[in-house]
C-alpha positions, 0 to 999 in steps of 0.5 A: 264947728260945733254947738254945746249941746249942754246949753239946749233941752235933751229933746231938740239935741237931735234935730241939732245935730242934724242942722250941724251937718247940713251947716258943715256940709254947706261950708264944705261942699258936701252934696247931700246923699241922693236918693236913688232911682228906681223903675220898672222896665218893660220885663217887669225888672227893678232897675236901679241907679244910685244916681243919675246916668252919666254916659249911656247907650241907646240900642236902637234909633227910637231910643237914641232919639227919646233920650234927646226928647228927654233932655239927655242927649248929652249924656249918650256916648254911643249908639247903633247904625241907623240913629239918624235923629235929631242929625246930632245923633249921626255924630255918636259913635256905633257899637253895632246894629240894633240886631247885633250890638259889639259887647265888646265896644259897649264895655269899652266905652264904660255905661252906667246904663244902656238903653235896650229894646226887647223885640229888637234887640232881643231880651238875650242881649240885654241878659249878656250885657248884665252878665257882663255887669252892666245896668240894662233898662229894656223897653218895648212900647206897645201904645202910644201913651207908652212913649210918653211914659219912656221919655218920661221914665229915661228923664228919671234915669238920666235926672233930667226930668224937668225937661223930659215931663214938660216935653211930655206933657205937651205931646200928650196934650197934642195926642189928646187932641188928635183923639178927640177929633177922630171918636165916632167916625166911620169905621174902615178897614186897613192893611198896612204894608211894611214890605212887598217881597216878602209881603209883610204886615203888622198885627194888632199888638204893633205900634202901628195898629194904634195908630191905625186905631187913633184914626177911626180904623182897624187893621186888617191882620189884627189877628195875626198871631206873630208882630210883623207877619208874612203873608200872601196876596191871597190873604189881602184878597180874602180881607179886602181893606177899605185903605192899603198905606205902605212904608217902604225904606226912605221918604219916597212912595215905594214903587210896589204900592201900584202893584196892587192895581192888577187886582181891581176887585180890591176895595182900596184899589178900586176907589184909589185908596193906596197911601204912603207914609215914611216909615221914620214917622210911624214905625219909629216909637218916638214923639215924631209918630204923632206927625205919622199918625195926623197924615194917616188920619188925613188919609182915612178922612179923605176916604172917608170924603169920598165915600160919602161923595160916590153915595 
């Protein structure tokens, strides 16, 4: 198809052209060239994609999981162990612990973007994986706005943004509210507990500490200077919290959260304040945190309750 161009003025020829490409490429087929994507990740890195990813690994269960919040679950060819949600998850093939992945497997299976986690997985990985020239966009949420914005970040990497900024929006909606019925209220202490042999906590750049913080409360170790520490009882002792909530490994109350009942001085063993939240729903950098955060914040109220009741 061509138009004789000697029929029309010298300044509308280009503008022409460009119509008889678009008639072309629609009577033949031919997608027009997309623009690529490009974010930033958490190294401050530019990562770039010349379209959509196609096949992706998730390096750790939260990814695994934001990627199906972000309406791309059908792009993940593989995962690690552990990456158990949404249960369609468990059914992806492994390539390894979010500790030690198989580089070999990853290559294998061809990604065009492999999701990692940089405490986790550790920035080594990632770097191995590029050498190997792979696209590697590394996260490492700190806050729980940064969820919203990884959904949201892997919806543009996978051209599922619709879904991932819709699914988005209505969590941040809900966050929103969570934050607004918690301002003012009365301050408490917390100590967290990860684990009991060795004793274990987060400090206050965790995750966990903002959610500790959405709740009117305030982490014991906030100071510590590593991101989950090991501690002493001594130390617990020293900072006497208001509140102890434990995790554990499962959906059950670990039995080690009543040891702390032979140090009665303690402030939270002496009004009962010693809670459990499964680990899945707070220390999971997923859309499921919220879930943990609204059972903490039901806890620090009834502490709350019954500081006012004993006065």
């Amino acid at each position: 198809m061509r138009l004789k161009s000697r029929y029309y003025p010298r300044a509308l020829r280009p503008v022409l052209r460009i119509v008889t490409l678009l008639i072309i490429g629609a009577l033949t087929g031919v997608a027009a060239v997309a623009e690529p994507i490009e974010v930033t990740d958490a190294r401050g890195k530019l990562i770039r994609l010349a379209a959509p990813a196609e096949r992706i690994i998730a390096l750790a269960p939260h990814l695994v999981e934001n990627a199906y919040s972000a309406g791309a679950g059908d792009k993940l060819v593989a995962a690690v162990s552990y990456s158990d949600y949404p249960p369609e998850a468990k059914e992806l093939p492994e390539v390894g612990t979010y500790k030690t992945v198989s580089l070999e497997a990853v290559l294998a299976l061809k990604p065009d973007l492999v999701l990692a986690w940089s405490s986790g997985n550790g920035l080594n990985a990632a770097a191995q994986l590029e050498r190997l020239g792979l696209t590697v966009y590394v996260d490492e949420p700190r806050t729980l706005d940064d969820i919203a914005r990884e959904v949201t970040t892997i919806g543009r990497l996978a051209g599922t943004s619709p879904v991932a900024d819709k699914a988005a929006d209505a969590w941040l909606a809900r966050l929103h509210n969570l934050r607004e019925s918690h301002i003012n209220v009365q301050p408490l202490s917390v100590f967290y507990q990860v684990w009991n042999q060795p004793l274990q906590t987060l400090n206050g750049e965790h995750l966990v500490s903002d959610v500790i913080r959405l709740c009117g409360g305030r982490n014991a170790f906030a100071d510590a200077v590593s991101l989950a520490p090991k501690i002493n009882v001594e130390s617990v002792l020293g900072r006497d919290p208001d509140v102890i909530v434990a995790s554990g490994m499962g959906e059950e109350r670990p039995e080690w959260l009543d040891e702390w009942k032979q140090y009665p001085a303690l402030n939270a063993v002496a009004n009962n304040h010693l809670f459990f939240v499964p680990p899945d729903i707070i220390q999971r950098h997923t859309f499921r945190i919220l879930d943990g955060a609204e059972l903490m914040c039901q806890m620090l109220d009834q502490v709350r309750q019954d500081t006012v009741a004993d006065h």
